[in-house]
N, C-alpha and C positions, 0 to 999 in steps of 0.2 A: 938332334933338334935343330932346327930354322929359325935365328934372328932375325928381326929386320926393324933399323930404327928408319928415320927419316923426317922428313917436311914437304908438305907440298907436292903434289902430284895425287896419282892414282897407284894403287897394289891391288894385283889379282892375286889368288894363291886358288890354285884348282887342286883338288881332291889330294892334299898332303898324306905322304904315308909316315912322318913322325911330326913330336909334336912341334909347336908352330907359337912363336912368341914375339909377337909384334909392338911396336910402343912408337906410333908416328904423332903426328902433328900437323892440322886442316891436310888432313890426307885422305881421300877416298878408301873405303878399302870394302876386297871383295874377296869373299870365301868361301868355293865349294866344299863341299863337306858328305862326302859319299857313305865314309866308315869313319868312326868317330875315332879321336887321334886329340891329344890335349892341345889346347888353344887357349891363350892370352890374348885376346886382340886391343889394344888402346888407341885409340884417336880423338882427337878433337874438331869441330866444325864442319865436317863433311860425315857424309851415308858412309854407317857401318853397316855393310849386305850378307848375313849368314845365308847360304842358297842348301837347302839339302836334296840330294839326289839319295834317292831309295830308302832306306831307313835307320840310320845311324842312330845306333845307343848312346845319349849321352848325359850330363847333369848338368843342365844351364843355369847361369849367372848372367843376368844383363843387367848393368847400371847406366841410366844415361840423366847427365846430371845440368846444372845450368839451362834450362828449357830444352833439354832435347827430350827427345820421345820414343816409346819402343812400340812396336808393331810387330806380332807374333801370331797371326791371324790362323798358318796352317797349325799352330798348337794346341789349339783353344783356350788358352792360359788370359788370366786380366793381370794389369798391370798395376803393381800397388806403388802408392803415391805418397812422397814425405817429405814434406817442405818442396826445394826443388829437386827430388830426387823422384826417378820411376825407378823402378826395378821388377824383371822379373826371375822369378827363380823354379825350376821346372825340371820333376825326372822326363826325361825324351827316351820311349820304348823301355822302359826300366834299365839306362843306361849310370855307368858310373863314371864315366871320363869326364876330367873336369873341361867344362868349356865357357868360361870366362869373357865377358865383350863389355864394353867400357867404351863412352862415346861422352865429350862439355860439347855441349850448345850444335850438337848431331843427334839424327839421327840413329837408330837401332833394327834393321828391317831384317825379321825372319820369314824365309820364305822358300816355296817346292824350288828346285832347279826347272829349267825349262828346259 
């Protein structure tokens, strides 16, 4: 498995082949996601970018909490709202790999790779 704490700046992580456990802070972060592989991502104040390339099975968890917001448009999933909290929760291809994303006052953008 892949660590990665920090603050400040930007993270890409392109198409990991294990799982993947992030916990920064106002830190950009980006991750392709080709074949699904377990994923913890946290950040605060900056875009959380799930990118999927081809069709990864997996079981999403998005929280984004203190005004931020999720957008999941290739899913067609809505996003349920509770105080200030979104979340969406969603099987992807009837996938069971847990994929977790967590974002205060960011941010949550699911989206095709380009």
């Amino acid at each position: 498995p892949v660590r990665v704490t920090g603050s400040g700046g930007s993270l890409e992580i392109e198409s990991p082949g294990d799982a993947v456990h992030v916990d920064t802070r106002r830190t950009s972060v980006d991750v392709t996601l080709a074949r699904a592989v377990p994923l913890t991502i946290l950040t605060t104040d900056e875009p959380l970018r799930l990118l999927l390339r081809d069709t990864p099975s997996f079981q999403l968890d998005a929280i984004a909490t203190d005004g931020g917001t999720i957008s999941a448009e290739p899913l067609g999933v809505t996003t349920e709202t509770t105080n200030e909290e979104r979340r969406v929760r969603h099987t992807v291809n009837s996938g069971s790999i847990p994929v977790a994303l967590r974002n205060r006052r960011g941010t949550i953008v699911i989206s095709e790779a380009k």
